[in-house]
C-alpha positions in Angstrom: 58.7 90.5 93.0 60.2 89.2 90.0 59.5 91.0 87.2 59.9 89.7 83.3 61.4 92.7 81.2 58.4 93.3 78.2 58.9 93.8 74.6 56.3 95.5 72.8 55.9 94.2 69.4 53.1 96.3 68.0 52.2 99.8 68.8 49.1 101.8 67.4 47.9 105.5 67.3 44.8 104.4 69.8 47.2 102.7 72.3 49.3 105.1 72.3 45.7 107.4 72.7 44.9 105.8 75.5 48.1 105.7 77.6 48.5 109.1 77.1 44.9 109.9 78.4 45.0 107.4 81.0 48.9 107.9 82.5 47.6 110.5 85.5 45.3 108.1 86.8 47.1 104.8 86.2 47.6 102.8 89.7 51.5 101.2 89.7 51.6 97.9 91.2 54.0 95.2 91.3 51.6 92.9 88.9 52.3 95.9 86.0 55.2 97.7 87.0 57.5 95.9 84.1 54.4 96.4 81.4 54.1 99.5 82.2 57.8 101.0 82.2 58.3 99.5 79.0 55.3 101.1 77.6 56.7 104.5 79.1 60.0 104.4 78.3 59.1 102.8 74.0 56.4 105.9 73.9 58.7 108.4 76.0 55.9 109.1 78.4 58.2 110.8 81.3 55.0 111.2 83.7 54.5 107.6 83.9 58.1 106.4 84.5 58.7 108.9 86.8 55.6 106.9 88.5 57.1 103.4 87.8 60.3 104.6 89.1 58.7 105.9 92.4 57.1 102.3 92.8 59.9 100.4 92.5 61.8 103.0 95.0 58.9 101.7 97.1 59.3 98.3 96.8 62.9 98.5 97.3 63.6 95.3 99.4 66.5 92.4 100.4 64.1 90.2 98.6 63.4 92.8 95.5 66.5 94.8 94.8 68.1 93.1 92.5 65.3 92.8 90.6 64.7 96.7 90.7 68.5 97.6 90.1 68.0 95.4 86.6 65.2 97.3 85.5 66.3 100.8 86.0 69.8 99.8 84.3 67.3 98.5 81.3 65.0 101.1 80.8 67.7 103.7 81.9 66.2 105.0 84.7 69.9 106.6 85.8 68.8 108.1 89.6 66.7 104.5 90.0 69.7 103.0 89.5 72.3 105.0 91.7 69.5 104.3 94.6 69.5 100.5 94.2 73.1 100.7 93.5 73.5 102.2 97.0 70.6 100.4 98.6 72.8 96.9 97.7 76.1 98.5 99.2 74.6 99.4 102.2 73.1 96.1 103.0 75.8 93.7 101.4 76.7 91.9 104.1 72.8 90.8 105.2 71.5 90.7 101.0 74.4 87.8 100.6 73.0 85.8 103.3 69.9 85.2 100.6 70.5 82.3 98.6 68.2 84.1 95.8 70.5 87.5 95.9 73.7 86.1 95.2 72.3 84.0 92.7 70.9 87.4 91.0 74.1 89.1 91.6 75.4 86.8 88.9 73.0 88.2 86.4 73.9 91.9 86.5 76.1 93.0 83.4 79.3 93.8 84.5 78.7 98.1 84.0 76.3 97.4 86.7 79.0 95.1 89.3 81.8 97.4 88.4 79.4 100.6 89.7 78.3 98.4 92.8 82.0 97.9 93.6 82.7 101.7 93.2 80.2 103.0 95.4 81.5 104.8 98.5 79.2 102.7 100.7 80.4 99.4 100.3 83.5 99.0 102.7 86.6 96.5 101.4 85.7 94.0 103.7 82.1 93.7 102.1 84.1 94.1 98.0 85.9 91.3 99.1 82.8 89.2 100.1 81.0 90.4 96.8 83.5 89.2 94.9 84.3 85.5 96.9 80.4 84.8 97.2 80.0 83.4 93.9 82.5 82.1 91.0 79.6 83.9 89.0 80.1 87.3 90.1 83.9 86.8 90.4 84.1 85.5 86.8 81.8 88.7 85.6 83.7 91.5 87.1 87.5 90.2 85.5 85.9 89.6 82.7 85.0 93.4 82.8 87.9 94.6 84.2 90.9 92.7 84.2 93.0 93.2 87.4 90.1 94.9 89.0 90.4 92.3 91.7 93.6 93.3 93.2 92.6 96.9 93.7 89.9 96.1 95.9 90.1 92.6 97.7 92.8 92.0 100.2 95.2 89.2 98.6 98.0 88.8 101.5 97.3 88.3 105.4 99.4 91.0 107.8 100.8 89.0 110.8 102.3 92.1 113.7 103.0 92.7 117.3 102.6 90.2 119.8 105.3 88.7 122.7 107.7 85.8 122.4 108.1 82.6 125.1 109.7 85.1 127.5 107.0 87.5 127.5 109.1 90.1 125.6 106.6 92.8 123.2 107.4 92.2 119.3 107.4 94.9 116.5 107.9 92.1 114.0 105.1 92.1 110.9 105.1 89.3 108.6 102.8 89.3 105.3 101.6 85.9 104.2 100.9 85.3 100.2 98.1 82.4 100.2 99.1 82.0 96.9 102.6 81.0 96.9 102.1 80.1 101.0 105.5 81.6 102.1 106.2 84.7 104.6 107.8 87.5 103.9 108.8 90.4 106.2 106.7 93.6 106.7 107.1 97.2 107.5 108.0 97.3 111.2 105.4 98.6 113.8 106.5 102.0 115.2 106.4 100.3 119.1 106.9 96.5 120.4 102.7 95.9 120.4 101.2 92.9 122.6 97.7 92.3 122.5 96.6 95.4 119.8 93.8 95.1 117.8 93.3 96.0 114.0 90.4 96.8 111.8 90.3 97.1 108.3 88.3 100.4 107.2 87.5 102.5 103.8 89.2 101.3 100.5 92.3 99.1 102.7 93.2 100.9 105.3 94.5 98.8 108.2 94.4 100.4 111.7 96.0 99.2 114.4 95.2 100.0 118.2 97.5 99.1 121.0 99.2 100.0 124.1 98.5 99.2 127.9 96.9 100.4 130.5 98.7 103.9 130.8 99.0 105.0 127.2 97.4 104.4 123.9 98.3 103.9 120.4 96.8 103.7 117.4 98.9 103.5 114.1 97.6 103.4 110.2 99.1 101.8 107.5 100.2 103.3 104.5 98.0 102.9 101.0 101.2 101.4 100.1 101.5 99.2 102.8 105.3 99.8 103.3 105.1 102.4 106.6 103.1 103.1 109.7 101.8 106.6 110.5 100.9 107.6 113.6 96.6 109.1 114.6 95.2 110.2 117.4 94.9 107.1 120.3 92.2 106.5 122.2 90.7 108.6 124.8 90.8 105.5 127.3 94.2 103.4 127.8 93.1 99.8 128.0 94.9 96.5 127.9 93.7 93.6 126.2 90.9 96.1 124.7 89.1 94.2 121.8 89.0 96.4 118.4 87.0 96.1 114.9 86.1 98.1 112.1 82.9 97.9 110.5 80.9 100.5 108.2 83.6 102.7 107.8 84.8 102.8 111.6 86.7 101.7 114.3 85.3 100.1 117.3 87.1 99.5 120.7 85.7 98.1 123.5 86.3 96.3 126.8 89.9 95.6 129.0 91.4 96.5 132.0 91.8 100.4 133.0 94.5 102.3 135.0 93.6 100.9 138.2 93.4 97.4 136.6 89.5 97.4 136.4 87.7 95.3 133.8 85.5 97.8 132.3 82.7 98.0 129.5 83.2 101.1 128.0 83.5 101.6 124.6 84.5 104.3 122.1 84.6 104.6 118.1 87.1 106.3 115.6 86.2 108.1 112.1 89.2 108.4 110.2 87.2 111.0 108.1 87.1 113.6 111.4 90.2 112.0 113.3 88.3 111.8 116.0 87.3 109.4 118.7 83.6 109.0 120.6 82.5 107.6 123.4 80.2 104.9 122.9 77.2 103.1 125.2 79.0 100.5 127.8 78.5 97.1 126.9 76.1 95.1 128.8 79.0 93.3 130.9 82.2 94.4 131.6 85.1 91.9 129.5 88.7 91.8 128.8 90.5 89.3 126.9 87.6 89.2 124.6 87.3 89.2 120.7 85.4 91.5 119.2 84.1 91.1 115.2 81.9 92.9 112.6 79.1 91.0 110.4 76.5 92.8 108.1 77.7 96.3 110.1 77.2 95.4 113.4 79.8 94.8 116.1 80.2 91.5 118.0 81.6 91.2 121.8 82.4 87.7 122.5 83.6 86.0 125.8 86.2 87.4 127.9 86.4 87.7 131.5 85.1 89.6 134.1 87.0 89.4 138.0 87.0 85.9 138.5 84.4 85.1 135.8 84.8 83.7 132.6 81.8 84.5 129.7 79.5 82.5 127.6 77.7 85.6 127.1 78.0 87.5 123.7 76.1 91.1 122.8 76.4 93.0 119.8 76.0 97.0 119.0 73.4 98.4 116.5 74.1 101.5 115.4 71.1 102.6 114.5 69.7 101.8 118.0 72.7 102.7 119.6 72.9 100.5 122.0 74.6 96.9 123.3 72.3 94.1 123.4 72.9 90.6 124.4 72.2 87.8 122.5 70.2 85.1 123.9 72.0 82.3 122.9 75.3 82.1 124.9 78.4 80.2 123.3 78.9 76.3 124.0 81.9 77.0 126.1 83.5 79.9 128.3 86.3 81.3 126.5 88.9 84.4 127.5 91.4 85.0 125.1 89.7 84.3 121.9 89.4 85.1 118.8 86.3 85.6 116.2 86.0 86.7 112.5 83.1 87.2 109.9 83.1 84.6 107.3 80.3 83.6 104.7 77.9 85.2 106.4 78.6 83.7 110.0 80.2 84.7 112.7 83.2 82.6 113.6 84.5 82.6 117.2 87.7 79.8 117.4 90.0 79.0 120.4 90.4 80.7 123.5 90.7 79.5 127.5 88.7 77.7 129.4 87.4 78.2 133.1 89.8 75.3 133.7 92.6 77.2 131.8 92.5 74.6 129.3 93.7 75.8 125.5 90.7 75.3 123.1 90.6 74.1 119.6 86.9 73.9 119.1 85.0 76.7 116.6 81.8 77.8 116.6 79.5 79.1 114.1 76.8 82.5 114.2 74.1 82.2 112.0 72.1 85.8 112.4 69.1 84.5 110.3 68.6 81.3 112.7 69.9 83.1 116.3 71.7 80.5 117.4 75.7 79.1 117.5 76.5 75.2 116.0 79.8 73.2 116.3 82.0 73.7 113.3 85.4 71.5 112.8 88.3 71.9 115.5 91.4 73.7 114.8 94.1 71.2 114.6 96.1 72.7 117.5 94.3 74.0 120.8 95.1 78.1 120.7 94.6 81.1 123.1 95.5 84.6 122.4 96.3 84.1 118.3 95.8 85.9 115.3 92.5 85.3 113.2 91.4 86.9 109.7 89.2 86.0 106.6 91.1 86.0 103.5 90.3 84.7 99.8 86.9 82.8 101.3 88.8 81.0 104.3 89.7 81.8 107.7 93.3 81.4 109.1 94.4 80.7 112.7 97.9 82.4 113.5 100.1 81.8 116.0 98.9 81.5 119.4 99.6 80.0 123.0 99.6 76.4 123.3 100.6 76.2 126.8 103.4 74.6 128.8 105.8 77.4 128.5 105.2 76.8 123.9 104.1 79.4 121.3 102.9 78.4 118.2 104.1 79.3 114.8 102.0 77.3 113.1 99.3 78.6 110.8 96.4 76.7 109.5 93.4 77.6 107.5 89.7 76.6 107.6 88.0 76.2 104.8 83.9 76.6 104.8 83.0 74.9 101.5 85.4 71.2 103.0 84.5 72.0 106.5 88.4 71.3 107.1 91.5 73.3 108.6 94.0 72.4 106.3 98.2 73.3 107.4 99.7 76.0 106.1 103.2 77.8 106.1 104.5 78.7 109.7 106.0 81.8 111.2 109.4 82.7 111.7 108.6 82.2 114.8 106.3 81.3 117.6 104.2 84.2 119.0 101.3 84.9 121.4 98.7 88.1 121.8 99.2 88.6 117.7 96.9 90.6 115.6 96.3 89.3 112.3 94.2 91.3 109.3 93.7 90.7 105.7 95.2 93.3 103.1 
């Protein structure tokens, strides 16, 4: 549906006659909608934009909400709009996948992008990804509202945890500026942290889930971002558990239990309750996996089970509540791997073979086409390194590059050049790193 917004140039005592007489039976349909509301709202006739209004709640669609959200914010239909408002926050992720939406995106008027990035449904992550998905819409809101962007998209990448070359846990945290690309030290992790996971949740909040397989942590980061605070851990000690926040929570699933069993349980965290749940088992049991969010729903990729290394990758809807694998499997085995969400795709980059070969091939998910393709090798072959989407591009931290070396090197892909391109190293070489945009 794509509406044209009607003037009216001329109005006389018989059609306004008539569209009072005729308002009660009047059928809304998409081919008068627009005609219609603008009749209603130049003549004031409340029963018959009440009925326009409870069309376009009807026709409410990816393909039709951005269309709907512009008439309600013209005609000053105030509830229609909070609804398409929230209606575009809930399905951010999936709506930016449509060519057509981001391109309308650009045409909202900035009262309209600045209330879209204020609504309590849309998660930083997706803000972020709103704001990267189009110079347009970028442009629009710091026109608006200068310096908006720093209060709600992540501008520095948070390097923690991990071991060195002699196996030794780190509490080191490094914070990487893209913009001046140099490190700079962070707050220190409350405990030396190999292998933990992070996920960022609500307005910026970083959590970060670690431990081993007889005690669990699971540490928040200031607003600030200058001190950890300690929350409640999971109800299952795992080692190299995969974690993931998506929709406002914090997803942990997979790893190796107290009696060194791979398992597939799985358990989520509210921060609004504190409290953990048990989730459905995945459909395989993994460890050394990577686990990533895209359009709310959480990806579980590779890993290993016993002696076996997976292709296999399922994801979690929860709305179905349940794991479901996907029927296309990845090009390549990988265990100790890492994945990320960006533009729309899931990226999964690096990892181990069944040979225990270091990988530096990348592969792309495309949810609308079900199926993975070859992107562009890392430079350097990688297992066990840090991976997060910042500023429109994805960066590869650290890592294990085998024969008794770490990396320290970082490099970063970007989508639009198809090319990693070398950025500033670590202090220092480290493996099993978690890496998060903040």
């Amino acid at each position: 549906m794509r509406p044209a917004l009607l003037d009216i140039i001329t109005v006389c005592a018989g059609n306004v006659a008539w569209l009072l007489d005729m308002a009660p039976h009047l059928e809304v349909c998409a081919g008068n909608v627009a005609w219609l509301l603008d009749m209603a709202s130049y003549l004031e006739v409340a029963p018959l934009q009440e009925a326009c209004c409870e069309f376009l709640r009807s026709a409410l669609s990816p393909e039709a909400c951005v269309d709907v959200l512009l008439l309600a914010h013209h005609y000053h239909c105030s509830a229609l709009q909070s609804e398409g408002v929230q209606y575009i926050a809930q399905h951010l992720s999936s709506l930016l996948l449509l060519p057509e939406v981001r391109q309308g995106l650009t045409k909202l008027p900035p009262a309209l992008l600045l209330q879209l990035l204020s609504c309590e449904a849309l998660e930083v992550d997706q803000e972020a990804e709103l704001f990267s998905s189009s110079r347009g819409i970028g442009a629009v809101v710091l026109e608006a509202w200068p310096g908006r962007q720093r209060g709600y998209q992540p501008t520095r990448l948070l390097v923690a945890g991990g071991h060195d070359l002699s196996w030794r846990g780190l509490k080191a945290v490094e914070l990487y500026d893209p913009r001046s690309d140099s490190w700079s030290p962070g707050p220190t992790l409350p405990a030396a942290l190999p292998f933990a996971g992070a996920g960022l949740l609500g307005r910026g909040e970083l959590y970060v889930v670690g431990g081993g397989m007889y005690s669990s942590l699971l540490v928040k980061l200031d607003a600030a971002g200058e001190a950890w605070h300690s929350c409640e851990g999971p109800r299952t000690p795992r080692l190299h558990a995969a974690v993931a926040g998506a929709s406002g929570l914090l997803y942990v699933a997979g790893g190796r239990s107290q009696v060194n069993q791979v398992v597939a349980t799985a358990e989520v965290y509210d921060p609004a309750s504190c409290c953990w749940q048990s989730l459905p088992d995945m459909q395989q049991p993994r460890y050394a996996h990577a686990v990533a969010s895209l359009a709310g729903r959480v990806y579980a990729l590779g890993g290993q089970a016993s002696k076996a290394i997976h292709r296999s990758v399922e994801v979690f809807d929860a709305g179905r509540g349940a794991w479901e694998l996907l029927p296309q499997q990845l090009a390549s085995e990988r265990k100790y791997c890492a994945a990320a969400a960006l533009g729309g795709r899931l990226l999964v980059l690096g990892g181990m073979s069944e040979a225990r070969c270091r990988l530096a091939s990348v592969e792309g998910y495309d949810p609308r086409e079900g199926r993975w393709s070859p992107l562009t090798s890392m430079t350097h072959a990688r297992s066990s390194c840090g991976v997060a989407a910042l500023g429109g591009r994805l960066f590869a931290v650290g890592g294990n590059a085998g024969d008794q070396q770490l990396h320290a090197a970082v490099e970063a892909y970007d989508p639009a050049a198809g090319k990693w391109m070398p950025c500033s190293p670590l202090s220092c070489g480290r493996s099993g790193l978690l890496a998060a945009a903040v």
